[in-house]
N, C-alpha and C positions, 0 to 999 in steps of 0.2 A: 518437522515432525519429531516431536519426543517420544520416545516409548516406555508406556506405564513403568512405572518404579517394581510394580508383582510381574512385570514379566522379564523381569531380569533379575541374574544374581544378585544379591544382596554387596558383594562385594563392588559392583560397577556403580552402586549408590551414591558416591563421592562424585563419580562423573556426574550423573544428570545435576547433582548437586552445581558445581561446579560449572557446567552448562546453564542451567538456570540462574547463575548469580554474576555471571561473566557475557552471555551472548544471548538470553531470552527476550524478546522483546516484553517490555513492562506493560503487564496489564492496566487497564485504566485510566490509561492516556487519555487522555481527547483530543481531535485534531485540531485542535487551535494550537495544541500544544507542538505539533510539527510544523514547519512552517510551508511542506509540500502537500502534504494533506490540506491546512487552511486554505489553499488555493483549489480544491473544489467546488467548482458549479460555480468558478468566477470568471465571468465572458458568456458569461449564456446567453446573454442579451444579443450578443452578436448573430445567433444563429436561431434563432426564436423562433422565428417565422421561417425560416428556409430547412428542407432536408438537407442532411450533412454533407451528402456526395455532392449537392447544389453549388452550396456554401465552398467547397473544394474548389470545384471546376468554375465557380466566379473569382476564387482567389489566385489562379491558374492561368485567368485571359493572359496574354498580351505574353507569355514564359514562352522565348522560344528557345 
């Protein structure tokens, strides 16, 4: 969370600056462009047809 540039001193301006050009994440992206974002909604096939706690508790048999 950043806080507005008007609700701070003018002198702390370097900081967000600074902040912003050092550790903000960059607008814009798209998730192909991460490679754990592109792994969304990949496997879905696997549980398609099953509720998820199902799909858990068939992955589950036989764990003792």
């Amino acid at each position: 969370m950043i806080p507005a540039r008007s609700a701070i001193p003018p002198k702390y301006h370097p900081l967000l600056d600074w902040y912003e050009r050092e550790y903000a994440p960059q607008r814009g992206l798209k998730p192909e462009a991460d490679p754990l974002l592109a792994l969304r909604g990949s496997g879905r096939e696997l549980w398609a047809d099953e509720h998820a706690d199902q799909y858990v508790r068939r992955l589950r048999e036989g764990w003792e």
